[in-house]
C-alpha positions in Angstrom: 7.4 7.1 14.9 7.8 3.3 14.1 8.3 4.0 10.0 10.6 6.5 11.2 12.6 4.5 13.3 12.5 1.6 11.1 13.4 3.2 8.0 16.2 5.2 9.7 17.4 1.7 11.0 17.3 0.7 7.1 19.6 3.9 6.1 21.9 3.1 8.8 22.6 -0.3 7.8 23.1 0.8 3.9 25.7 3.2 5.1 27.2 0.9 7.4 27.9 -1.6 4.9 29.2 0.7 2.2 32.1 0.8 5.1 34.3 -2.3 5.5 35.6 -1.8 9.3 36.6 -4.4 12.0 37.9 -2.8 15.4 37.8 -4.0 19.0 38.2 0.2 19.8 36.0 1.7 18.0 34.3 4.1 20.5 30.2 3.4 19.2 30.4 -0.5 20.2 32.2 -2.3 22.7 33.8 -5.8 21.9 34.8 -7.0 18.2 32.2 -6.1 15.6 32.4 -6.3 11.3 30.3 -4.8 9.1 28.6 -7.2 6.8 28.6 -6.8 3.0 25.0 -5.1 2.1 25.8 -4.9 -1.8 22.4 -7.4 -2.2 20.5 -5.9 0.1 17.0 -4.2 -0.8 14.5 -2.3 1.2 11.1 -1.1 -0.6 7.6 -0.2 0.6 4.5 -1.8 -0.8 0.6 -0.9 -0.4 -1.8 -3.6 -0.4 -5.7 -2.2 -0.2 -8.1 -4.6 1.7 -7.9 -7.9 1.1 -5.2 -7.7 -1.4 -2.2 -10.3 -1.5 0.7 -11.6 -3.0 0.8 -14.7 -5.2 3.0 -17.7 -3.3 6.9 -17.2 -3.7 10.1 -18.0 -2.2 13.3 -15.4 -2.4 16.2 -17.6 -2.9 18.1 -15.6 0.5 15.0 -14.9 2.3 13.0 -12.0 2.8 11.9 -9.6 5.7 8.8 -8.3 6.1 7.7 -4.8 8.6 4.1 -3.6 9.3 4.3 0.1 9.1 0.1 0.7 8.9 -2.6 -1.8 9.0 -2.8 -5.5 9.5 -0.5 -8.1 7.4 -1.6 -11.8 6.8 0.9 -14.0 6.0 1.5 -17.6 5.3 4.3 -20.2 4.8 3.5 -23.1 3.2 2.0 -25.8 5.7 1.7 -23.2 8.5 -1.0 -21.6 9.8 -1.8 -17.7 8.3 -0.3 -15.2 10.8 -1.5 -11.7 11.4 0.9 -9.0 12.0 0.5 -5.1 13.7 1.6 -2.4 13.2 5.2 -2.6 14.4 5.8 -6.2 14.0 8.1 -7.9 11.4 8.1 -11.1 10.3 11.4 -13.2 8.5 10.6 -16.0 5.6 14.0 -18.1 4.8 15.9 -18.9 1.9 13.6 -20.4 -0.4 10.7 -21.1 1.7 7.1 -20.5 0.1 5.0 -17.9 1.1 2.5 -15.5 0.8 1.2 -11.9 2.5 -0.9 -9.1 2.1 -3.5 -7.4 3.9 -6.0 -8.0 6.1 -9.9 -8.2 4.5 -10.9 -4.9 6.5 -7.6 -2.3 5.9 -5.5 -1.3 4.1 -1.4 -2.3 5.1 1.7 -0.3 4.3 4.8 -3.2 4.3 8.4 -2.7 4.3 10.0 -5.4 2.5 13.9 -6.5 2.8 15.3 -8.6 0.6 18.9 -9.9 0.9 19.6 -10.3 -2.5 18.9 -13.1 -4.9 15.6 -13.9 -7.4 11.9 -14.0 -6.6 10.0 -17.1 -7.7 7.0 -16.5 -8.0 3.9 -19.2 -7.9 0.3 -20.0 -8.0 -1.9 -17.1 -6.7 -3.8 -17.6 -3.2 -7.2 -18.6 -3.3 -9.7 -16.9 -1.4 -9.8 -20.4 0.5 -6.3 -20.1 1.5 -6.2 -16.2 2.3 -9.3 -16.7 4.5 -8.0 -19.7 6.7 -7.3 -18.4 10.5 
């Protein structure tokens, strides 16, 4: 239900940017709202098996991260690792380093958003670093 939810979530905001609108009476929201350009926006699905993780990286606009199965570590660079549900997203800002995978004992399913930009990608994460609570 979650990966359908969030993924439907995902289409609805590709849609809804592909539509330039701005008006106080439009009957779905009340107030003022605007659609925001999505041109750069990405949405993709990785697997990671047990244990497995990313190298460090930043994304020059940020990234979003969403636990669709399993359990996620993650890291930003002189933070503690954080670990995530099913369910539970996580945001990394422009440029920040970071890391994530998942957890030694499953298997996780991630939905990644990126909002446009390059990937810099770094040294990989020891099992040192992946371990740390």
């Amino acid at each position: 239900m979650t990966r359908i939810a969030v993924l439907l979530g995902l289409g609805l905001l590709l849609v809804a940017s592909t539509y330039a609108q701005q008006a106080a009476d439009d009957p779905h929201f009340t107030g003022k709202t605007t659609v925001m350009d999505g041109k750069d926006l990405t949405a993709a699905r990785r697997r990671f098996e047990p244990g497995a993780r990313s190298a460090w990286h930043s994304h020059d606009k940020g990234q979003l991260l969403l636990v669709e199965e399993g359990r996620m570590r993650t890291q930003k660079r002189g933070q503690a690792v954080k670990e995530l549900g099913v369910g539970e997203s996580d945001y990394t800002g422009p440029n920040l380093v970071h890391w994530h995978g998942a957890a030694a004992d499953q298997a996780l399913v991630q939905i990644n958003v990126g909002f446009g930009g390059e990937t810099k990608w770094l040294e990989r994460v020891t099992d040192a670093e992946y371990s740390k609570k």
